[in-house]
N, C-alpha and C positions, 0 to 999 in steps of 0.2 A: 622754604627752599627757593634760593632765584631762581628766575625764571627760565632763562639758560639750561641752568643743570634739571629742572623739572621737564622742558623740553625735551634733552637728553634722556633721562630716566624713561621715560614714556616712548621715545621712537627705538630703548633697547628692548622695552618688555617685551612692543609689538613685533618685533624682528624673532625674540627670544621663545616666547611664547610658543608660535606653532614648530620652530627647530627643536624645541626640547623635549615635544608631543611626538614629534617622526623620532626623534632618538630613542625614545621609549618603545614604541610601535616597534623599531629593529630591535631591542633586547625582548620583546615579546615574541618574534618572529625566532630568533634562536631559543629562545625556554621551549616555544613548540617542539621544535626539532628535538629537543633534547629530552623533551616528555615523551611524543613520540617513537624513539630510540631504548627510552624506559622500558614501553609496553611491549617490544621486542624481545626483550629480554637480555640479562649482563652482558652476552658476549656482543650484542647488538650494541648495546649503547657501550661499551669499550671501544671499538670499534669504529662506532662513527663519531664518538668521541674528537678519537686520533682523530678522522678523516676530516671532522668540524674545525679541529686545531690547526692544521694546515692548512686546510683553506681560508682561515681567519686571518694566519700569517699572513699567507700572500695578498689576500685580498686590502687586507689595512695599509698596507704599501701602495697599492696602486690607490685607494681612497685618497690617501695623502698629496700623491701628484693631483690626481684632480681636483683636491682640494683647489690649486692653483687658480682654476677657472672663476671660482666665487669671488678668490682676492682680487685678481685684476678687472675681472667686470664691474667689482663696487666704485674698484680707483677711475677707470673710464669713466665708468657710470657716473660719479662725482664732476669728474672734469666735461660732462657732455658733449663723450661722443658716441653718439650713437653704435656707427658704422663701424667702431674700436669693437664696442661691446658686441656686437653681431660675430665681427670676425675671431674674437678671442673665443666667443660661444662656438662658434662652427668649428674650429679647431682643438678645442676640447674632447668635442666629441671624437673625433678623430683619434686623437693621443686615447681617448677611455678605450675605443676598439683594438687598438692594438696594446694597450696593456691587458685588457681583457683577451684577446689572442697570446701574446706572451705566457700569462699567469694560468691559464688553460692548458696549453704544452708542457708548463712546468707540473703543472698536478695532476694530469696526464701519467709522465712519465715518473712518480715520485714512488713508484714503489719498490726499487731496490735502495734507494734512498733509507727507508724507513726498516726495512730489513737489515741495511747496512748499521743501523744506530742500536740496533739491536729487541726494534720492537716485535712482539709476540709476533708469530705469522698469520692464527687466526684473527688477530685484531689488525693487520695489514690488509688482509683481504675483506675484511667488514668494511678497513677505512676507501679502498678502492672502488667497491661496489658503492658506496655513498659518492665519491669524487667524482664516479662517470656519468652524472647525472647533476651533481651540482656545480661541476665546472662550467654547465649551459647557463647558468645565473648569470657569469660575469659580464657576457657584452649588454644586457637588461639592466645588471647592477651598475657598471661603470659610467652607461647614458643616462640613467633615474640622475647618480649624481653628480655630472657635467650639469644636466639642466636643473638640479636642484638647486646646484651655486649659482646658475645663472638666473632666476627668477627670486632666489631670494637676496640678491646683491642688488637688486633691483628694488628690493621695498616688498613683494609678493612672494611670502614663503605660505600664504593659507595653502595651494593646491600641494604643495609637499605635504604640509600635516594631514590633509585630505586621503590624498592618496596613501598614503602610509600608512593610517590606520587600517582602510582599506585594505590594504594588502596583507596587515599581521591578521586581520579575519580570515580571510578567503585561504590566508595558508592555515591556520587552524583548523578549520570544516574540513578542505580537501584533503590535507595530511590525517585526520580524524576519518573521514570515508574511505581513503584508499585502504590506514591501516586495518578497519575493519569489514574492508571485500564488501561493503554495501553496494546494492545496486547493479550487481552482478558485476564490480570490476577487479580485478585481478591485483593479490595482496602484491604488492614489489619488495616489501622489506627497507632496507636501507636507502635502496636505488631508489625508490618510490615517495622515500622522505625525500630524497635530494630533486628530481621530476617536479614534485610540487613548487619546491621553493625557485627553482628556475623558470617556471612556467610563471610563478605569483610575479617576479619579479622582473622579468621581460614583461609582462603585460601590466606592471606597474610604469615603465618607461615608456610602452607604450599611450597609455592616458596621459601622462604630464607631457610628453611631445605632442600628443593630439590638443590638449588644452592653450600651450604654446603658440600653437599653428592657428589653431580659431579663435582665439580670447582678443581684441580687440587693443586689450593693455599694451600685448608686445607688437601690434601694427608697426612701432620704429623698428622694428628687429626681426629683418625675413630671414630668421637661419636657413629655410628651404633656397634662399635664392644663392647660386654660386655652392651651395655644402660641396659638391661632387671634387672642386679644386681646395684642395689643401694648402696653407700656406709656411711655408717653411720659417717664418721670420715669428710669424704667433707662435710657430709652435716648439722653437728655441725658448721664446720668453715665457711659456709655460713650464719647460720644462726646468730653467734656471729658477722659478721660483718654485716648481710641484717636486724637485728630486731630493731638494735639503726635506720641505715638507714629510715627503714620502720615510726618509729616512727618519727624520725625528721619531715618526709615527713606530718604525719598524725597530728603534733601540730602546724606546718605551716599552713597546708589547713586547721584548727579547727579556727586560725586566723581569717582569711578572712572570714571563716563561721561567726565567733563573728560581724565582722562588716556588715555582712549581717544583721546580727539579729538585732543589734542596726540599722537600716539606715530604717528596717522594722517600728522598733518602732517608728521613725521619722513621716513614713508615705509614702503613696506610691510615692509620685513624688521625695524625696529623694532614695527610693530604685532605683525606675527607673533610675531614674542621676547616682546613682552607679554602674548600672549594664552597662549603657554605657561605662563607663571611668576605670571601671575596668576590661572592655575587650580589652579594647584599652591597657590598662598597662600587659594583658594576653598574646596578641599576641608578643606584645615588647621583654617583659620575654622571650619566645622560644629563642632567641639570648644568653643570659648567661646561660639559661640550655645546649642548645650546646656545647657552650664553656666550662660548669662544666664536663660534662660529658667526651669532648675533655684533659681537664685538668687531672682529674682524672685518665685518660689511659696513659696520659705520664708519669706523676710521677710514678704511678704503675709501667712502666715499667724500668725506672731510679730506683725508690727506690730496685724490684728487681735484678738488675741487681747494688746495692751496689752505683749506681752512686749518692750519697746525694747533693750533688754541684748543679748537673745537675736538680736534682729533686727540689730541693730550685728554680732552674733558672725559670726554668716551673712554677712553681705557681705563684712568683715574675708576671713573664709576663699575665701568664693569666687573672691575676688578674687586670692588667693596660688595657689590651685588654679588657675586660669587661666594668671596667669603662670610657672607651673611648666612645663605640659601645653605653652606655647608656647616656653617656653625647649628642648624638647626638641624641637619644629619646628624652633627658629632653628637649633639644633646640625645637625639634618638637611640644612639648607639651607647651612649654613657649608661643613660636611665633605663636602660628598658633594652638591653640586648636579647634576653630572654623570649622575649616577643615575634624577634625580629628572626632570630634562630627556631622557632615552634613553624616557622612560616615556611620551613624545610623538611624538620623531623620533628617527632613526637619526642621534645628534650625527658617527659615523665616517662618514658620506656625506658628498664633498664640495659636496654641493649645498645641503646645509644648515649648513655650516661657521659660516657668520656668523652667522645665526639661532641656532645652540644656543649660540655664543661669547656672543652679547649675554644670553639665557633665562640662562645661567651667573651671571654677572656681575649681574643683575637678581636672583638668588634670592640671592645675596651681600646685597643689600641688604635682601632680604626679612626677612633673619635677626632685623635691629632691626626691622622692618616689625609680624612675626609679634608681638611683644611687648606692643606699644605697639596694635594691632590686639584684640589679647585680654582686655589689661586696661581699655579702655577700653567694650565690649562687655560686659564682667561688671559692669562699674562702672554703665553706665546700665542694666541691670537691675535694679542692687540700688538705685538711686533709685527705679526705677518701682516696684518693691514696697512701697517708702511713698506709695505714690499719688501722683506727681510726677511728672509725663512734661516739662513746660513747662522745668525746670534741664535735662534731657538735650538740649529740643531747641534752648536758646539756646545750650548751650555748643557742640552739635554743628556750628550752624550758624554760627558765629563762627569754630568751628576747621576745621572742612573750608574754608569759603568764604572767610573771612578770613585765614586761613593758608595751610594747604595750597593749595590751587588755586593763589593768586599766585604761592606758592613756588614751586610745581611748573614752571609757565610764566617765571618770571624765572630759575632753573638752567638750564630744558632749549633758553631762546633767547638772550634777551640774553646769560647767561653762557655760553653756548655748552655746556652737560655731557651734551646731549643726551637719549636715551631715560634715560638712570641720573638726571639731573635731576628728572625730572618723579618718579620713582620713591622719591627723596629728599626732593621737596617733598611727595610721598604721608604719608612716615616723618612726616615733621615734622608735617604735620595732626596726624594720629592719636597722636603724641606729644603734643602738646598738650592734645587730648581725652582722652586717658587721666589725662594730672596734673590738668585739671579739673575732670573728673567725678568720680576718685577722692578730689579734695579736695571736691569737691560733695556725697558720701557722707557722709564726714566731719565736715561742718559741721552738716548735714540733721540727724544721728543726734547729734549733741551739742547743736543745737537744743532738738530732741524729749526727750529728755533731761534740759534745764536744767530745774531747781524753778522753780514758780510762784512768781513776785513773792508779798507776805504780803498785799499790799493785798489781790491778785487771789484769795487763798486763800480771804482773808475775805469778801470779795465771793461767792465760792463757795460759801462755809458757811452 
């Protein structure tokens, strides 16, 4: 391997590495919740179900904008300016508080919402009692991930992984004690799962700002100095590159919603089988969001720093590393789905026969799922890293909505192929979006790349 690209290889592991550990740490962080929800009992976990589902909406959209903050701190960061990266950090944070206020008011008030769409009303008011407790996450959530982009666009994502494991513990125990009244504290239920993970998670932002503030590393970058004044100028350029962001995020996850919906219509032993094998293709996932995320910081900081070669090299790689990392899911899910289904339900119970038969048969398809899922996820971060979110979020929303979905709904009715329909029209999206994001990369970086016209040189001189 030259030396170059070995270079390369090794400053995405490092970047990759502990993003893919905190990714992990957050799908451990809701499986709690969702276990805990279990031992409540059906109408409990219906219920906060819903109320998990909406707050996941909203919440991936605001994630999305601040993603922004990571992009542009790596492109400063690259081009060495300091004082860039301070103020795009402080202004971040800023933009996270008030999305975190916004998406709070909206889930707040979502409950004729969901009575309007026609959901149960005992499962409205399970999902309420969970919302009024875990809408206190967001301003804890929102600041964890301003400063998360901010310290790993920098080169120092260990205190994220740190922290984050940390935190999917301390929400296990506490959600594990509250729900069982140890210690003489009073059971909450729902409200008491949602308490936890707001308290875990505020005082998860709370350490990685503390770590921030004392750690030596960010001495170039007093976010404390001047935070109080906001700047209007950062917080336009956040929000032109975090709104496409935000949105790509929220007509992806509308996806997945769609074939929820259809798989409902199917019937419940189909949802069931989906909701198995699409957690199993959830956790997988965590691996190329890492790596997107890892991707997106290198090029930023190559693109500012004028290195375009370098920045082409990065995406190139990341993107072969992705679909590497997922051809070894797909193998998983080929050979051996039965395994990966036991890891749910008892497949040798006859009561679940049908349900692990179809979870089986659905991770069979996962296998191309997982592929075209990975690479198209590394792909639109190695765009965003050149400050482009607007290519990721036309092409995203053309191939989920304009493809996939129809698909999905024209195999799994008209053609009759059922729940594996919809699951195949999934593949096909995301196929799609993979070949044209990664020919979007492509183009972008051979753009950026071509010599200036002589006219324009001269004009220049």
């Amino acid at each position: 391997m030259p030396h170059a690209l070995r270079d390369e290889f090794q400053a995405i592991l490092r970047l990759a590495g502990p993003l893919i550990a905190a990714q992990l740490a957050h799908v451990v962080m809701v499986f709690t919740d969702t276990v805990m929800m279990g031992l409540l009992g059906p109408a409990a976990l219906a219920g906060g179900g819903l109320g998990a589902a909406s707050y996941s909406f909203v919440s991936i959209f605001c994630v999305g904008v601040i993603a922004a903050v990571g992009n542009l701190v790596a492109i400063r960061y690259g081009a060495g300016d300091a004082a860039g990266v301070t103020r795009l950090t402080q202004n971040g944070l800023w933009l996270g508080w008030a999305l975190a206020l916004l998406a709070g008011l909206a889930l707040w008030h979502l409950e004729p919402v969901l009575l309007y769409f026609g959901q149960a009303p005992e499962s409205v008011t399970g999902a309420m009692q969970f919302l009024a407790t875990l809408i206190f996450a967001l301003p804890g959530y929102m600041t964890f991930m301003a400063l998360r982009g901010f310290t790993s666009a920098i080169g120092r994502p260990g205190p994220v992984m740190a922290i984050s494991i940390g935190g999917a513990l301390a929400n296990f125990v506490l959600n594990y004690v509250l729900i069982k009244g140890w210690f003489g504290l009073p059971t909450l239920g729902l409200a008491g799962i949602g308490l936890v993970t707001a308290a875990v998670m505020n005082v998860m932002a709370l350490l990685l700002a503390w770590h921030v503030l004392r750690h030596s590393a960010y001495a170039g970058y007093p976010l404390q100095r001047n935070l109080l004044r906001p700047q209007w100028v950062e917080l336009q350029e956040l929000l032109r590159l975090g709104l496409p962001i935000g949105g790509t995020y929220a007509v992806e996850s509308g996806l997945f919603a769609f074939a929820a919906l259809c798989m409902g219509a199917l019937g419940s032993m189909q949802l069931a089988a989906h909701q198995i094998a699409i957690m199993s293709v959830y956790v997988a996932f965590m691996v190329p969001v890492g790596l997107s995320y890892a991707v997106t910081f290198r090029i930023g900081q190559h693109f500012g720093a004028g290195r375009l070669l370098d920045a082409r090299r990065a995406g190139r790689l990341g993107i072969a590393i992705g679909a590497a990392c997922m051809l070894g899911f797909a193998t998983l899910f080929w050979l051996a789905p039965e395994a990966v289904v036991g890891l749910f339900l008892d497949h040798h119970d006859p009561a679940f026969a049908e349900i692990a038969a179809l979870a089986v048969s659905l991770l069979a398809i996962a296998a191309w799922f997982e592929l075209f899922d990975g690479i198209q996820t590394i792909a639109m971060g190695a765009i965003r890293g050149l400050k482009d979110a607007k290519t990721t979020f036309f092409v995203g929303l053309g191939c989920y909505w304009l493809i996939g979905a129809p698909l999905a709904w024209l195999l799994a009715f008209p053609l009759g192929w059922g729940a594996e329909g919809v699951w195949w029209g999934l593949a096909g999206g995301l196929a799609c979006a993979a070949l044209g994001l990664t020919l979007g990369f492509e183009w972008k970086t051979a753009r950026l790349l071509r010599p200036a016209p002589a006219t324009k040189r001269a004009c220049l001189a």
